[in-house]
N, C-alpha and C positions, 0 to 999 in steps of 0.2 A: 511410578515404578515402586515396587515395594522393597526397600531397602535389606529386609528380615530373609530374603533368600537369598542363598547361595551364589557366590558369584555378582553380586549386581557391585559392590564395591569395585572390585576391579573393571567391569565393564564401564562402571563410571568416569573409570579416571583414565580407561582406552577411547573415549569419545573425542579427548581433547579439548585443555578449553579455551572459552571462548569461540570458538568455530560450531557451535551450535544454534540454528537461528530458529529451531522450536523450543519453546521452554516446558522446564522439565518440572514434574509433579511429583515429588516424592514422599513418601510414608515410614514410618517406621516405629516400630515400638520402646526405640531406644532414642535416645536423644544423639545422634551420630552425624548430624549436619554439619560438624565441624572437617568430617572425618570425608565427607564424600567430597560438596563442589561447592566453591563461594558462591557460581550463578546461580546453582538452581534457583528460577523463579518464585516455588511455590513447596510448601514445606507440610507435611501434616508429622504429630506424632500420635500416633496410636494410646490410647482406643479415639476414633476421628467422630466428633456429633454429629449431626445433620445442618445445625446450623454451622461449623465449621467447611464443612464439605460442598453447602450452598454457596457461600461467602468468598470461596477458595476457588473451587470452580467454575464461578461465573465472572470471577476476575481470571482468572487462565482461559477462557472463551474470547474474553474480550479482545485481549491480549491475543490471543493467536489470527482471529478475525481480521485484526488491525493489521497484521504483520502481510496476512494474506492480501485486505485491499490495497497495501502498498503498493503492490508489483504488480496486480492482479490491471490487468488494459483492458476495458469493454470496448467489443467491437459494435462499431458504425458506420454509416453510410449518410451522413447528414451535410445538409450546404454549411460554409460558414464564408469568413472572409478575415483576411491579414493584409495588414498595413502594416507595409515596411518602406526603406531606404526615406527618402525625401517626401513622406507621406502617399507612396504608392499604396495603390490599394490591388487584393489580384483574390477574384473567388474562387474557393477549393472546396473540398470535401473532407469531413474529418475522418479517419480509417479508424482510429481508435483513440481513449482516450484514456489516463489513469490519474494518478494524483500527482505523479509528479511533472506529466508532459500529455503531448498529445500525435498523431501522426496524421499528415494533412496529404493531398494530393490535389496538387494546381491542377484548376481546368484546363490551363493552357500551358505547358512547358517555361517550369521556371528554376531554376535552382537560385532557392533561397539562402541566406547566407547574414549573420547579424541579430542585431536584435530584430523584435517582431512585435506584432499588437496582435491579438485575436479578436473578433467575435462571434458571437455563435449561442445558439440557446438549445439548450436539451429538453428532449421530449419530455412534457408531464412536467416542465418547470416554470415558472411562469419569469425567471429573471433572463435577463440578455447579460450573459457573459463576456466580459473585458476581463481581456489576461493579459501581461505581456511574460514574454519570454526569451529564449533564445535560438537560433536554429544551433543544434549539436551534428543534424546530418542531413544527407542527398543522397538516395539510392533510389532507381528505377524510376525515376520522375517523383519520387514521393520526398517527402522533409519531414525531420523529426524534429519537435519541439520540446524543449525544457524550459517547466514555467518558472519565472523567478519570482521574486517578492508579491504577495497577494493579501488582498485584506483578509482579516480573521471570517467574516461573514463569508467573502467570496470560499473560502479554503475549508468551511462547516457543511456550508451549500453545496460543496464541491464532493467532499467526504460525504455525506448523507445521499446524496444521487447516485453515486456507485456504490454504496453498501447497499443502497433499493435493490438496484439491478443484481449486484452478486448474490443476494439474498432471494431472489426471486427466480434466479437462474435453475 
């Protein structure tokens, strides 16, 4: 947003802050960053280089990419299997999957409930995923899963296969 027109001040400061979860790119040819938002992300002042501008926005790319694989569930239809209670085991199907859970549907009517263990391997990967997690819900025979504690590798591998997929989509 270019700072130097009209109006963009006050519309700055009617966004609200904090309450913004895209980050904002602003310019200007004044040095007036005190004047607008402590969050804005990403600051140029005029006149802006090229290498500035490279620098600048391919760290606000990244940053917004990231923001979106967060939330962002790839759907599926893959077997997998969960061990719970007293080392039961029960195969389901995974419905979707994100970074920070996953949504499963028992083959055979179960509502799950507790902690959980996953496994499961995603297409095009050649590791066998162990997760555990937690179940957060049961609606219409399905369970949602929130994963807890994970190794740094599993949680890289994990992030890198769904930016594949959203990048490819």
């Amino acid at each position: 947003m270019d700072c130097d027109l009209e109006g963009t001040t006050s519309f700055l400061h009617g966004l609200g802050e904090g309450v913004n979860n895209v980050p904002l790119v602003l310019f200007s040819s004044r040095n007036s960053r005190r004047r607008l938002r402590d969050d804005t992300a990403f600051f140029f002042q005029k006149p802006i280089s090229v290498e500035q501008a490279v620098h600048t926005l391919s760290a606000a790319r990244n940053l917004i990419l990231d923001g979106r694989l967060r939330y962002h569930r790839h759907t599926l239809d893959l077997p997998a299997r969960v061990r719970y209670g007293n080392n039961k085991r029960l195969e389901v199907s995974l419905l979707n999957l994100s970074q920070g859970g996953v949504a499963v549907r028992p083959r055979r009517p179960t509502a799950l409930k507790g902690k959980v263990r996953l496994e499961f391997k995603l297409p095009g990967s050649r590791l066998n995923w162990k997760v555990a997690g937690d179940v957060v819900w049961n609606r219409e025979g399905n369970s949602g899963i929130r994963f807890g504690e994970m190794s740094q590798r599993t949680k890289q591998g994990l992030h890198l296969w769904l930016a594949q997929q959203y990048l490819t989509q």
